[in-house]
PDB file as gemmi writes it, atoms N, CA and C in Angstrom:
CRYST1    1.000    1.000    1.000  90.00  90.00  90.00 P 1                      
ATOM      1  N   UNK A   1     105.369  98.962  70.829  1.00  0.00           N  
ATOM      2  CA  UNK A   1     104.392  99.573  71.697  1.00  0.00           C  
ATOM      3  C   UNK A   1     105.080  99.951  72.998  1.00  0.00           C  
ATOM      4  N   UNK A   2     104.804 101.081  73.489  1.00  0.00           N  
ATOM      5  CA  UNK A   2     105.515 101.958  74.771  1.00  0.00           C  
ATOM      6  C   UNK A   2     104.193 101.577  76.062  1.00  0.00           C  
ATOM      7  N   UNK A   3     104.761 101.831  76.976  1.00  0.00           N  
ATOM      8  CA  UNK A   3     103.838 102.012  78.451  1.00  0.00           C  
ATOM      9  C   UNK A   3     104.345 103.133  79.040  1.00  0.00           C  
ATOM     10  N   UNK A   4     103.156 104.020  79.611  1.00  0.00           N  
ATOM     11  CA  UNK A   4     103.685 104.894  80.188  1.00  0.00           C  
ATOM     12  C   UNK A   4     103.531 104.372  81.790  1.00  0.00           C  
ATOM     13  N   UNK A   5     104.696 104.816  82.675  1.00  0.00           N  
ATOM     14  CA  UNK A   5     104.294 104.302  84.048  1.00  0.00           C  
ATOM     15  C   UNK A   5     102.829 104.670  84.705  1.00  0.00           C  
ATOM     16  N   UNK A   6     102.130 105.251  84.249  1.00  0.00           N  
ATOM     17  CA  UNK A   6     101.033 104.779  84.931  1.00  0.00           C  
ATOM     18  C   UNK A   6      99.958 103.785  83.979  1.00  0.00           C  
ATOM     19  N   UNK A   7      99.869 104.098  83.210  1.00  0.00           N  
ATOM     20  CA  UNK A   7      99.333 102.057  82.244  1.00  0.00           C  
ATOM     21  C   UNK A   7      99.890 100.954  82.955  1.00  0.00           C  
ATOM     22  N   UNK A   8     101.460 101.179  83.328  1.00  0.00           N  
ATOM     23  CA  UNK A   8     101.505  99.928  83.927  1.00  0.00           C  
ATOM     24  C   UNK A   8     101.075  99.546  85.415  1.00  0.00           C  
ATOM     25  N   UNK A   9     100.904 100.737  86.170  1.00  0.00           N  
ATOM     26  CA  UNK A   9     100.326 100.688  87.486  1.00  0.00           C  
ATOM     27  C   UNK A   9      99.126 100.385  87.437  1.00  0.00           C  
ATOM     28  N   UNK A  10      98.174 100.984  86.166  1.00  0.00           N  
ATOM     29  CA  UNK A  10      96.838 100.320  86.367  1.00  0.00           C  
ATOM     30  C   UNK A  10      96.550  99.193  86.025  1.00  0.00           C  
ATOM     31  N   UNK A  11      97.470  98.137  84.993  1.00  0.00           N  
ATOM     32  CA  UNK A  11      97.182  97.213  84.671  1.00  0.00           C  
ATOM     33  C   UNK A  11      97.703  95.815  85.907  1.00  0.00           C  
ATOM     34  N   UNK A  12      98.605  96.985  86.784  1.00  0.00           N  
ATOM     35  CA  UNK A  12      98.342  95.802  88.056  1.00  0.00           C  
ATOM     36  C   UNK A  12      97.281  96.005  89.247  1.00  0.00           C  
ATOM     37  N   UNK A  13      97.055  97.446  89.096  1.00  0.00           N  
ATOM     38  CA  UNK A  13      95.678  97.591  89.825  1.00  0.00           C  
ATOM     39  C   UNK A  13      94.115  96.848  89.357  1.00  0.00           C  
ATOM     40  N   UNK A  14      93.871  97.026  88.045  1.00  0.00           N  
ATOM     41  CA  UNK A  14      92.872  96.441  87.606  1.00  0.00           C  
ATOM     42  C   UNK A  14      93.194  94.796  87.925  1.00  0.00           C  
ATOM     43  N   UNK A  15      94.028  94.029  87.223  1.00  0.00           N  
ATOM     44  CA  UNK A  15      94.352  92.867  86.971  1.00  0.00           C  
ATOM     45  C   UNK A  15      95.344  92.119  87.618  1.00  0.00           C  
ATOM     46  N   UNK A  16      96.554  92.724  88.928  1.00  0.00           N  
ATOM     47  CA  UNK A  16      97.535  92.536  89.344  1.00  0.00           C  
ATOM     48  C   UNK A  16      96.835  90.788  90.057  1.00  0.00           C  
ATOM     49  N   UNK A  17      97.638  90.135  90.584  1.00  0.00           N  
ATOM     50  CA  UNK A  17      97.592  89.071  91.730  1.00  0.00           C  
ATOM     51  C   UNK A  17      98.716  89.171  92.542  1.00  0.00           C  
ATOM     52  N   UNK A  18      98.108  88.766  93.779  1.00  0.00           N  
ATOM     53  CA  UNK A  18      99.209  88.954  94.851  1.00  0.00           C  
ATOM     54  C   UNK A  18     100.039  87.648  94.304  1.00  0.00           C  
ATOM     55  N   UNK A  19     101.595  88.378  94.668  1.00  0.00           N  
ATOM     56  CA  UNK A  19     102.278  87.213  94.548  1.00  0.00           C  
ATOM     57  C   UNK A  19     103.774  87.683  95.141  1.00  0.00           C  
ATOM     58  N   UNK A  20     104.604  86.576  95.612  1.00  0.00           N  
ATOM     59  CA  UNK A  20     105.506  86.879  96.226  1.00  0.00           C  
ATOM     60  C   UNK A  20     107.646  87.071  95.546  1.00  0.00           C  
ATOM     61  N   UNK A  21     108.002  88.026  96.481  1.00  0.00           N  
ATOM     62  CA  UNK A  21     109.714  88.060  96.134  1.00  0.00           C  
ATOM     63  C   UNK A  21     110.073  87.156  97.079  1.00  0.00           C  
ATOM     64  N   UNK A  22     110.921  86.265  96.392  1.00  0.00           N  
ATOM     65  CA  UNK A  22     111.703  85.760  97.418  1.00  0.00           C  
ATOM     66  C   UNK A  22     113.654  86.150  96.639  1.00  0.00           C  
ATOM     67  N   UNK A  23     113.618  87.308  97.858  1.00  0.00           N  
ATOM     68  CA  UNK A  23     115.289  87.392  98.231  1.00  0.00           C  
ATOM     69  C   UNK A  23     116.286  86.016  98.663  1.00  0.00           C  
ATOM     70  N   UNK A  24     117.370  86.096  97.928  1.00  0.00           N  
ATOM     71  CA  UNK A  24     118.309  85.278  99.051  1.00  0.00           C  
ATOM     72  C   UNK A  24     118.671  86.387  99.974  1.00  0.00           C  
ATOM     73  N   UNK A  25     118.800  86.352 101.380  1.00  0.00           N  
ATOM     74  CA  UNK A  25     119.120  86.994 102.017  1.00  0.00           C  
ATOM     75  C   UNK A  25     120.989  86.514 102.579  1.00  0.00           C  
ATOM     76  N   UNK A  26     121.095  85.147 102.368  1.00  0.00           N  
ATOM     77  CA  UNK A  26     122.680  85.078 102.779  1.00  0.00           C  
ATOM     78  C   UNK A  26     122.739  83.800 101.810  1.00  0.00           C  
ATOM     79  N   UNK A  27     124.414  84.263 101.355  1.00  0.00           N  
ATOM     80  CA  UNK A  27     124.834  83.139  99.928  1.00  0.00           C  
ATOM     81  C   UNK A  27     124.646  81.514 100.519  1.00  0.00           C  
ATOM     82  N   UNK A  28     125.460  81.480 101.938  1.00  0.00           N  
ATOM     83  CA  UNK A  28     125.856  79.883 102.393  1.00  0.00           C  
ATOM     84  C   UNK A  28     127.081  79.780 101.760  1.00  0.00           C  
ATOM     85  N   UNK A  29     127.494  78.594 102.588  1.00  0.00           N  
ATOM     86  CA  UNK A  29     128.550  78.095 102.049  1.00  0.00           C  
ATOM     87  C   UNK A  29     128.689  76.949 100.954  1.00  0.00           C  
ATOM     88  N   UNK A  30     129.225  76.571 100.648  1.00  0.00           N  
ATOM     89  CA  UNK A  30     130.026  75.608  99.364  1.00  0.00           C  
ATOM     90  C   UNK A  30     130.252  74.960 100.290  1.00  0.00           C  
ATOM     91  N   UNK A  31     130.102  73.273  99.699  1.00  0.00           N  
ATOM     92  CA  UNK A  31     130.983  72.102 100.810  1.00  0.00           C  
ATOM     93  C   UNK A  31     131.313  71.362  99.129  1.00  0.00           C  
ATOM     94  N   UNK A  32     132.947  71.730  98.839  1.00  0.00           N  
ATOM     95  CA  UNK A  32     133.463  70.609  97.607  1.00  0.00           C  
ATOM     96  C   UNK A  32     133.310  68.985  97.587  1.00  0.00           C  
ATOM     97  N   UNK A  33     133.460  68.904  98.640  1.00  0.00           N  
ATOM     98  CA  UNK A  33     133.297  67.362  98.983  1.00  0.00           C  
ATOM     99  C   UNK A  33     131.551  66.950  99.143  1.00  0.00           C  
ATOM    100  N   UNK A  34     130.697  67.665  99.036  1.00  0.00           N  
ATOM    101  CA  UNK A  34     129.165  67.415  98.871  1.00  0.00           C  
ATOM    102  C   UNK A  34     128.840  68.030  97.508  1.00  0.00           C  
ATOM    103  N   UNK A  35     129.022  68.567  97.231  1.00  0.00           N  
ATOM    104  CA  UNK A  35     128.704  69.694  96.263  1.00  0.00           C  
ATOM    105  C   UNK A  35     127.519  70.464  96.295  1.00  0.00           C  
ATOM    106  N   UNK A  36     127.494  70.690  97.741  1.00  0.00           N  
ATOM    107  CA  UNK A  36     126.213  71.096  98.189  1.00  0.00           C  
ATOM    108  C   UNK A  36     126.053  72.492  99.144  1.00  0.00           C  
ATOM    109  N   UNK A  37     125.354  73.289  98.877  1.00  0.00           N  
ATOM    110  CA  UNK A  37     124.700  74.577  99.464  1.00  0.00           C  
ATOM    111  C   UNK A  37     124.652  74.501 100.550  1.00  0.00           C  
ATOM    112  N   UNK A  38     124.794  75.230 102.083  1.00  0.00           N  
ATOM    113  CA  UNK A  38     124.140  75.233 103.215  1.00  0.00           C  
ATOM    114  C   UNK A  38     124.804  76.126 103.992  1.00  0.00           C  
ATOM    115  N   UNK A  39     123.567  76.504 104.834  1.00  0.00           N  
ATOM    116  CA  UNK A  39     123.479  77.666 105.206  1.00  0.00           C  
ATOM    117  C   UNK A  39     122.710  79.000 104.602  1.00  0.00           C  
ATOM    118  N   UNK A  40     122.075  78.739 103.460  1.00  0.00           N  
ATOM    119  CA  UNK A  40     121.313  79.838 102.728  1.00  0.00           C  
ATOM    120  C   UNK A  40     119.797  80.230 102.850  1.00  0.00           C  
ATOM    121  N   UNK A  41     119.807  81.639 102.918  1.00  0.00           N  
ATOM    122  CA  UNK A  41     118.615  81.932 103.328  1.00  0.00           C  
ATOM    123  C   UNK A  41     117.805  82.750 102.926  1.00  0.00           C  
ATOM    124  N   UNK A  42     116.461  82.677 102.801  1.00  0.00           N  
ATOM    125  CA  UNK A  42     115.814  84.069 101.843  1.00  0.00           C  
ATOM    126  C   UNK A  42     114.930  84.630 102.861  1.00  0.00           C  
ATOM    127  N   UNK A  43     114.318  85.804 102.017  1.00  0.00           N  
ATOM    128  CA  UNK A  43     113.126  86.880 102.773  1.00  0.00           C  
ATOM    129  C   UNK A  43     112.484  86.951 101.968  1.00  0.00           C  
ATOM    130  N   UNK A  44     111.135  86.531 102.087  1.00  0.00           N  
ATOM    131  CA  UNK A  44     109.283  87.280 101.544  1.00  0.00           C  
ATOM    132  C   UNK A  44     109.305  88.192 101.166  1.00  0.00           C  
ATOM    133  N   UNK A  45     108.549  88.826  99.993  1.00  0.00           N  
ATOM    134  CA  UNK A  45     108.200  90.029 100.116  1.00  0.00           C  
ATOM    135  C   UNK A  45     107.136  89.903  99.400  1.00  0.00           C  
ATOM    136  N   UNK A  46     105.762  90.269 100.126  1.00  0.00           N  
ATOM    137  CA  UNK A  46     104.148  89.826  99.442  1.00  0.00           C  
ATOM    138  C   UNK A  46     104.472  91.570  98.432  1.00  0.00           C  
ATOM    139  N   UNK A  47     104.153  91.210  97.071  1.00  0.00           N  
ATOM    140  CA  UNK A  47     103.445  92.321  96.276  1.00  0.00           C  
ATOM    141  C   UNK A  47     101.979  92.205  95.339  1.00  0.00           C  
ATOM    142  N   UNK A  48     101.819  93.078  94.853  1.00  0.00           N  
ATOM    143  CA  UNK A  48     100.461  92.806  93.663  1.00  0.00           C  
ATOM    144  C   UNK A  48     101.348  92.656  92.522  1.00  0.00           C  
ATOM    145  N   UNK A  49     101.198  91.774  91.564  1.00  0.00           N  
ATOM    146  CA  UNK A  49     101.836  92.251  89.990  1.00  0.00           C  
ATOM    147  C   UNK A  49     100.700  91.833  89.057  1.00  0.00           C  
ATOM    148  N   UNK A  50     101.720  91.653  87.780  1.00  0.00           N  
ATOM    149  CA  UNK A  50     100.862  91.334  86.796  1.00  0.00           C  
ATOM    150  C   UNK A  50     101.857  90.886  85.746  1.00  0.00           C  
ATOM    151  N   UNK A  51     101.588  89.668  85.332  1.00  0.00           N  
ATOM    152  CA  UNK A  51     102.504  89.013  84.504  1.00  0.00           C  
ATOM    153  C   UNK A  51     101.403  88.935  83.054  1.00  0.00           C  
ATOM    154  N   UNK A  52     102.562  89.283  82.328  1.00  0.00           N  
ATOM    155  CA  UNK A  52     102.170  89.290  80.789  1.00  0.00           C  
ATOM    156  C   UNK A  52     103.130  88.722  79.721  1.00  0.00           C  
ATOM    157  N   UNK A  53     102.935  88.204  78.617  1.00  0.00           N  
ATOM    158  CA  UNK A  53     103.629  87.627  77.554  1.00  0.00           C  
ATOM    159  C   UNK A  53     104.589  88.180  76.783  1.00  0.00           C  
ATOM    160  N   UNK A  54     105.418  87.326  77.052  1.00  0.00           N  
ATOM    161  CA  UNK A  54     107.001  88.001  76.260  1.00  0.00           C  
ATOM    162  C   UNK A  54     106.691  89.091  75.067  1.00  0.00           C  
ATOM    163  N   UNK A  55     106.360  88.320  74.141  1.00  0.00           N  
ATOM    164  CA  UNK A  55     105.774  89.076  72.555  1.00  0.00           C  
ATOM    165  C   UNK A  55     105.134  90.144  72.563  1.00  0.00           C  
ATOM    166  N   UNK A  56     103.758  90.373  73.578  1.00  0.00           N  
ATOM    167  CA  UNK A  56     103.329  91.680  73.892  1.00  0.00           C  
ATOM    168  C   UNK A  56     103.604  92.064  74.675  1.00  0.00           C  
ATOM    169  N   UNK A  57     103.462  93.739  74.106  1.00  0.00           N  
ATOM    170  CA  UNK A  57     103.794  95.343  75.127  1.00  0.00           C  
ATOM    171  C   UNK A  57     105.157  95.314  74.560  1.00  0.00           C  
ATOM    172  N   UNK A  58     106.032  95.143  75.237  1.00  0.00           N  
ATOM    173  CA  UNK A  58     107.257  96.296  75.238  1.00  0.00           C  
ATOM    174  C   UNK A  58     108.336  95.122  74.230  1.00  0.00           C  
ATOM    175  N   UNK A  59     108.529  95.927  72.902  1.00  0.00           N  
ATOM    176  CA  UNK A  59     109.482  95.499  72.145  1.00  0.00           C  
ATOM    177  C   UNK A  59     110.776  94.880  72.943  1.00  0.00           C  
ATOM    178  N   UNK A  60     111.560  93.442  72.472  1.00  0.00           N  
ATOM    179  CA  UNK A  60     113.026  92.885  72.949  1.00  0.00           C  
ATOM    180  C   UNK A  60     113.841  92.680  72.174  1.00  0.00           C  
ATOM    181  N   UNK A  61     115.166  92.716  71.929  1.00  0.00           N  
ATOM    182  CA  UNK A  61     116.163  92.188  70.895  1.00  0.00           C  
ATOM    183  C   UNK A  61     116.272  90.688  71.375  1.00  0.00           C  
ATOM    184  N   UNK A  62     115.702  90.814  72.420  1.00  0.00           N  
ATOM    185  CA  UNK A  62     116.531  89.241  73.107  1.00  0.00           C  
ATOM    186  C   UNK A  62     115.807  88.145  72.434  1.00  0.00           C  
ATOM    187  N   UNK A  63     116.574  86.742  72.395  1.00  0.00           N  
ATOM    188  CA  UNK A  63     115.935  85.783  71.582  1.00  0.00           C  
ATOM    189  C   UNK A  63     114.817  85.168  72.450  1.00  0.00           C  
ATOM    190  N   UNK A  64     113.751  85.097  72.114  1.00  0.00           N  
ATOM    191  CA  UNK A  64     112.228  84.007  72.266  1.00  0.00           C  
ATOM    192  C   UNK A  64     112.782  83.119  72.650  1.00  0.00           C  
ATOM    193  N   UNK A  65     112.853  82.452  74.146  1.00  0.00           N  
ATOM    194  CA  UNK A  65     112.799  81.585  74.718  1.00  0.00           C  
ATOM    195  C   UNK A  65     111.551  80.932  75.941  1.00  0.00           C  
ATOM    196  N   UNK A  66     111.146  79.538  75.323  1.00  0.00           N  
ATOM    197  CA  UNK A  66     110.196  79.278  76.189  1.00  0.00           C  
ATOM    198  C   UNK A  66     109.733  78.999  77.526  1.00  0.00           C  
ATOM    199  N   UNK A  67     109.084  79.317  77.409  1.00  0.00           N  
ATOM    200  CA  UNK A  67     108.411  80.045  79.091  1.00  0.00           C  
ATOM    201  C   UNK A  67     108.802  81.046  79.772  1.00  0.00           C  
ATOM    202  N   UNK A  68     109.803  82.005  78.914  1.00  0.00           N  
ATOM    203  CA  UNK A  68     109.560  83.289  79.312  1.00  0.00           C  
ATOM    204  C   UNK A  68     108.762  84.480  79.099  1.00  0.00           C  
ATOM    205  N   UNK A  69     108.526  84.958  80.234  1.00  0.00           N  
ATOM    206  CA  UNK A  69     107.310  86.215  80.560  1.00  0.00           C  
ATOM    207  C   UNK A  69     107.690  87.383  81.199  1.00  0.00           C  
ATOM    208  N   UNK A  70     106.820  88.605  81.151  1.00  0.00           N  
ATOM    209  CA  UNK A  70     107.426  89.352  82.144  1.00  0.00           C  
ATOM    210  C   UNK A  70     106.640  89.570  83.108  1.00  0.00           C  
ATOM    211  N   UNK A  71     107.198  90.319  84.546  1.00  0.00           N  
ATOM    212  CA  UNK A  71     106.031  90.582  85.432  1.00  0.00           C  
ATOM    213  C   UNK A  71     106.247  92.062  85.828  1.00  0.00           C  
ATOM    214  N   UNK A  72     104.967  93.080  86.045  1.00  0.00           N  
ATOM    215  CA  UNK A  72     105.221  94.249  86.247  1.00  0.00           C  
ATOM    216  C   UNK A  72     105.118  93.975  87.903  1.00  0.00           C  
ATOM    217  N   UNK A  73     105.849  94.877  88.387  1.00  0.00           N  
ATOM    218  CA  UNK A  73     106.581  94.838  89.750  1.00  0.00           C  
ATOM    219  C   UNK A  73     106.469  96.437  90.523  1.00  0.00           C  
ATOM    220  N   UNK A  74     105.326  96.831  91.614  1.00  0.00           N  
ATOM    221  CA  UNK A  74     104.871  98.328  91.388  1.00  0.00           C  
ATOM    222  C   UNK A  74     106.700  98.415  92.436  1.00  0.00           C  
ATOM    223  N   UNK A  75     107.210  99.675  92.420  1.00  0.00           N  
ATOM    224  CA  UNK A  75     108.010 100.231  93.333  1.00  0.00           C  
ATOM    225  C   UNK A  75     107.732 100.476  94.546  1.00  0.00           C  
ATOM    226  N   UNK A  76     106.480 101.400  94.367  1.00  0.00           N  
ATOM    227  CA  UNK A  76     106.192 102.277  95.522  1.00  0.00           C  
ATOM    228  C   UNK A  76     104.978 101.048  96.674  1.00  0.00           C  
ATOM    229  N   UNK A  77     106.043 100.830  97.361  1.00  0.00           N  
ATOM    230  CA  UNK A  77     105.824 100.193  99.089  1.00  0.00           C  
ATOM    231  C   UNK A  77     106.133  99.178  99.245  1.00  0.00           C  
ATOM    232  N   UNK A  78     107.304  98.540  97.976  1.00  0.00           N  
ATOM    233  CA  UNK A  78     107.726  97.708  98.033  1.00  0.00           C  
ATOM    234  C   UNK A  78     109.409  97.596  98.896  1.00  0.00           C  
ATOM    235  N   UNK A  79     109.320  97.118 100.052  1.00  0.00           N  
ATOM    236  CA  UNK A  79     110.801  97.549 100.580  1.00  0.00           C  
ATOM    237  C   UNK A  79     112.121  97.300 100.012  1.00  0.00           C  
ATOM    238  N   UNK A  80     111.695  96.471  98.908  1.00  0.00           N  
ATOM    239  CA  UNK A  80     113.204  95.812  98.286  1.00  0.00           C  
ATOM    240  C   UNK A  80     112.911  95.815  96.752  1.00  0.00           C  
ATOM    241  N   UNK A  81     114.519  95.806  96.062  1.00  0.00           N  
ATOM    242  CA  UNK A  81     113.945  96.107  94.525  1.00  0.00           C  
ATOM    243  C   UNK A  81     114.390  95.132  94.204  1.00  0.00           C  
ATOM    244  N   UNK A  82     113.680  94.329  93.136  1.00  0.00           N  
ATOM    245  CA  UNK A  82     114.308  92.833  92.848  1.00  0.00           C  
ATOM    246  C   UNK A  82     115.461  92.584  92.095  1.00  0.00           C  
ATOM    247  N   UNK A  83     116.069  92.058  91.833  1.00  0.00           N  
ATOM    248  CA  UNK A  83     117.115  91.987  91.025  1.00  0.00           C  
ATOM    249  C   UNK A  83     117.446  90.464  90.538  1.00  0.00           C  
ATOM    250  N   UNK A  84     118.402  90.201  89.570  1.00  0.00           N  
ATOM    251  CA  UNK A  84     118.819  88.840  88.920  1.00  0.00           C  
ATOM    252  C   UNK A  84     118.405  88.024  89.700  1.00  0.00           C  
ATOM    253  N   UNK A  85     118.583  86.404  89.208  1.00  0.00           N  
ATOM    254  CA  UNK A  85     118.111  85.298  90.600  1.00  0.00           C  
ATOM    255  C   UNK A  85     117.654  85.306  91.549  1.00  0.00           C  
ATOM    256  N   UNK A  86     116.964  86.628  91.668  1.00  0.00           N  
ATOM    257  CA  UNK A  86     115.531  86.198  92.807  1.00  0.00           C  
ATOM    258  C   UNK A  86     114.495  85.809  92.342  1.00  0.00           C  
ATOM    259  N   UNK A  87     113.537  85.218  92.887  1.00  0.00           N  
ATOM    260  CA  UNK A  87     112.434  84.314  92.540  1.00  0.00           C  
ATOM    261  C   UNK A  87     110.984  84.874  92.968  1.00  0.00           C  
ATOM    262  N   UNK A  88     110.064  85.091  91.848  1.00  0.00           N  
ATOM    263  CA  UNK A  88     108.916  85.387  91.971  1.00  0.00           C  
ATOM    264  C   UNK A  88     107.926  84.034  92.498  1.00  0.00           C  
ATOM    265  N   UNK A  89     107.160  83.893  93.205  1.00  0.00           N  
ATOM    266  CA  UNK A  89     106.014  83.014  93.564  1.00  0.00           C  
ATOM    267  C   UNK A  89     104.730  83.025  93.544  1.00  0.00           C  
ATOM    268  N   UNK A  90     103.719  82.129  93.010  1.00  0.00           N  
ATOM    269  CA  UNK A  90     102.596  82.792  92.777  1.00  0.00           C  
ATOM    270  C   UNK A  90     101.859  82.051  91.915  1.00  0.00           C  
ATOM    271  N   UNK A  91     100.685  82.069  91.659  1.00  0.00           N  
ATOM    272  CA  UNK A  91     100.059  81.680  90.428  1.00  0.00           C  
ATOM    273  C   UNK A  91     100.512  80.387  89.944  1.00  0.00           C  
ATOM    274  N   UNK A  92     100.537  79.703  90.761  1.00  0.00           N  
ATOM    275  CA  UNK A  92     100.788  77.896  90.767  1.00  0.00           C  
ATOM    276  C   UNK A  92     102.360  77.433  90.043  1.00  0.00           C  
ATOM    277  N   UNK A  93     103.260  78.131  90.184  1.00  0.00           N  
ATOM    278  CA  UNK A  93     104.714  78.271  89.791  1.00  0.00           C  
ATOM    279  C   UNK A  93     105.567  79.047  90.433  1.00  0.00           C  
ATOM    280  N   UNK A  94     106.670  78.859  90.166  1.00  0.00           N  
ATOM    281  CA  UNK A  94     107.996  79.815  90.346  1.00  0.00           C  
ATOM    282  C   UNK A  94     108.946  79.996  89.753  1.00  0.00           C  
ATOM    283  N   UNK A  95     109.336  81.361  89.401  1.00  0.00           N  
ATOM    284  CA  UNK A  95     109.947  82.054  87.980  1.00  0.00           C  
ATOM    285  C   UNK A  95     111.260  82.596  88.481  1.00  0.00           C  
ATOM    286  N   UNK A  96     112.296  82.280  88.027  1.00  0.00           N  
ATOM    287  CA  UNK A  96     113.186  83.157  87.959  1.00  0.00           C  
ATOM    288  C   UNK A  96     113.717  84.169  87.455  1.00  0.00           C  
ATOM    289  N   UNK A  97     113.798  85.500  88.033  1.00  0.00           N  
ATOM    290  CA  UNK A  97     113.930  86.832  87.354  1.00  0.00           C  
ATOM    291  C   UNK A  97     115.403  86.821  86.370  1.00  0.00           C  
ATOM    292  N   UNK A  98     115.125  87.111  85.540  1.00  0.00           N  
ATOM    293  CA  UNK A  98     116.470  86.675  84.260  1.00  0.00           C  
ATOM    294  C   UNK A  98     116.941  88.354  83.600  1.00  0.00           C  
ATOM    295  N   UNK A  99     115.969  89.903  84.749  1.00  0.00           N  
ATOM    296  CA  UNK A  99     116.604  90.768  83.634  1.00  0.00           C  
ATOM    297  C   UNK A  99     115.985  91.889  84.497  1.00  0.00           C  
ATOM    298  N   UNK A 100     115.921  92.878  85.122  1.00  0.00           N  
ATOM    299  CA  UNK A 100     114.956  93.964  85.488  1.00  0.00           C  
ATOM    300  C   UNK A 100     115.467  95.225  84.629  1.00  0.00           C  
ATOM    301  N   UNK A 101     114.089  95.747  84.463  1.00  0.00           N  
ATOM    302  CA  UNK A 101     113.806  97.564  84.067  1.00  0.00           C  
ATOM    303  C   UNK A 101     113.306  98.179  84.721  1.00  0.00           C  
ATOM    304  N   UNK A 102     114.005  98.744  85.442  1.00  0.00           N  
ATOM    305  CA  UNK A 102     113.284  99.620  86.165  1.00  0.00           C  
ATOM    306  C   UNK A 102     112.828 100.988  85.606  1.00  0.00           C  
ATOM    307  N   UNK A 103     111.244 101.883  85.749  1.00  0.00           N  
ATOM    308  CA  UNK A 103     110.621 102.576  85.090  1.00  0.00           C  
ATOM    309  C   UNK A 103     110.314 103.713  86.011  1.00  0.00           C  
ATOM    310  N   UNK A 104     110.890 104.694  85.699  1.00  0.00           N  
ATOM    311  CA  UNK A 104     111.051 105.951  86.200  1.00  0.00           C  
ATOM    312  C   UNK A 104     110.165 107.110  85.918  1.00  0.00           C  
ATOM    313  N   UNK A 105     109.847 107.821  86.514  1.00  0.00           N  
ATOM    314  CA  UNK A 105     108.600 109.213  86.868  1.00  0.00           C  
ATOM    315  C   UNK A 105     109.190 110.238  87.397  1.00  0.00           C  
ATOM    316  N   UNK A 106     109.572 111.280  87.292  1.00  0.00           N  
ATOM    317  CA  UNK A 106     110.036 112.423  87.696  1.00  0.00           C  
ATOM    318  C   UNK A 106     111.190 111.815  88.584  1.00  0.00           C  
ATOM    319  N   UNK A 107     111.840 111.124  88.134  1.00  0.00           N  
ATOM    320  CA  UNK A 107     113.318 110.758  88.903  1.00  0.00           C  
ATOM    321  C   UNK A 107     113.188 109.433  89.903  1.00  0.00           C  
ATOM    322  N   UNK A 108     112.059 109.154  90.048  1.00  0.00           N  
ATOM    323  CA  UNK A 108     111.371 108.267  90.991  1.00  0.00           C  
ATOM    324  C   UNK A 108     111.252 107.105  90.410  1.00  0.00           C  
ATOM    325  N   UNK A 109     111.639 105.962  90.806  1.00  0.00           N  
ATOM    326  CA  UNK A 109     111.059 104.416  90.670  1.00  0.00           C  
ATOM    327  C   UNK A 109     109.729 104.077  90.843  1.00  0.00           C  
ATOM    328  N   UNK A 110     109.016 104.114  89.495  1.00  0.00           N  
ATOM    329  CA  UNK A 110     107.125 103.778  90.208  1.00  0.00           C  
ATOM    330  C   UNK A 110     107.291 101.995  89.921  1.00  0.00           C  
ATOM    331  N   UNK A 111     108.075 101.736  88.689  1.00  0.00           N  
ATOM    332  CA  UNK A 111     107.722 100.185  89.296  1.00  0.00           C  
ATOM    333  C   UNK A 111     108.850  99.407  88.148  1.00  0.00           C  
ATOM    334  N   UNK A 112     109.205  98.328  88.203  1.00  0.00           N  
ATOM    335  CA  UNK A 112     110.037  97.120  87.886  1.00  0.00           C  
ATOM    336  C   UNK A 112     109.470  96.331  86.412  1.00  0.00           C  
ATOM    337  N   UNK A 113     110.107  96.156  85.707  1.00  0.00           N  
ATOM    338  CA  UNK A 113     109.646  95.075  84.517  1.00  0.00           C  
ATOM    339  C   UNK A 113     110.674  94.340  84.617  1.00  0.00           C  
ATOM    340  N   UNK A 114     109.749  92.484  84.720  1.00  0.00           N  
ATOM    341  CA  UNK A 114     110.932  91.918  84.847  1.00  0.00           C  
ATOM    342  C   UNK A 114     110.964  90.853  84.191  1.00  0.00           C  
ATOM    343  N   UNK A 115     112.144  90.424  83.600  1.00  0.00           N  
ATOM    344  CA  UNK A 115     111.780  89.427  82.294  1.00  0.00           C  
ATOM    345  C   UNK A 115     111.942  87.660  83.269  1.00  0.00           C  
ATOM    346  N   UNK A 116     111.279  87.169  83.347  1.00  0.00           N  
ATOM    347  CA  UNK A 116     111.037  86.398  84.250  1.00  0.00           C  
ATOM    348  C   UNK A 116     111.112  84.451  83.295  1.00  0.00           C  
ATOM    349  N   UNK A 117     111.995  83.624  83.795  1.00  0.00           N  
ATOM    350  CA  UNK A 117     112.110  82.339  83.016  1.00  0.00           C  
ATOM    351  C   UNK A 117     111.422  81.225  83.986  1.00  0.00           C  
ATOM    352  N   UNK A 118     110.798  80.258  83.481  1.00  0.00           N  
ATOM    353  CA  UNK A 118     110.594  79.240  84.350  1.00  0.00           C  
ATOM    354  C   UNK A 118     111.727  78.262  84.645  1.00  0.00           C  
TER     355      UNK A 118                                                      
END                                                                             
């Protein structure tokens, strides 16, 4: 089964929930002798989406692993485009983005599919 970019815009308009990107905004450093992170930092970014089940909508080769989902992600007024290991928030959890598609309209980014792991 296909989506055309606007099915998927309405199915976060009808059904979307606000929910948030969180960017790392700076790596930090490594301490070998702690083995520990510091200095690292992220940025917000409130959007609407809409998370739906691996199995339905859009065919995967990739293997069925549990508790993964995807979330549609609109483009347009979103200032940042998500990418690998950033973290969605929301809906009483937090997911790590494990894959993006981005979905194109006359050359234009209308919005993000993103295969998302707990």
């Amino acid at each position: 089964m296909s989506f055309r970019s606007y099915d998927l815009l309405r199915l976060v308009k009808d059904f979307g929930k606000e929910l948030t990107l969180r960017k790392k905004t700076t790596a930090g450093t490594y301490s070998p002798s702690t083995g520990t992170v510091t200095g690292s930092a992220t940025t917000d970014y409130t959007f609407s989406g809409y998370f739906f089940n691996f199995s339905v909508g859009l065919p995967t080769d990739d293997e069925l692993r549990r508790g993964t989902r995807r979330c549609i992600v609109p483009a347009l007024g979103l200032a940042v485009a998500p990418d690998d290991e950033d973290l969605i928030v929301g809906q009483g959890d937090n997911v790590t983005i494990v894959k993006v598609t981005t979905v194109f309209n006359a050359g234009t980014a209308v919005c993000y599919i993103c295969e998302v792991s707990e």
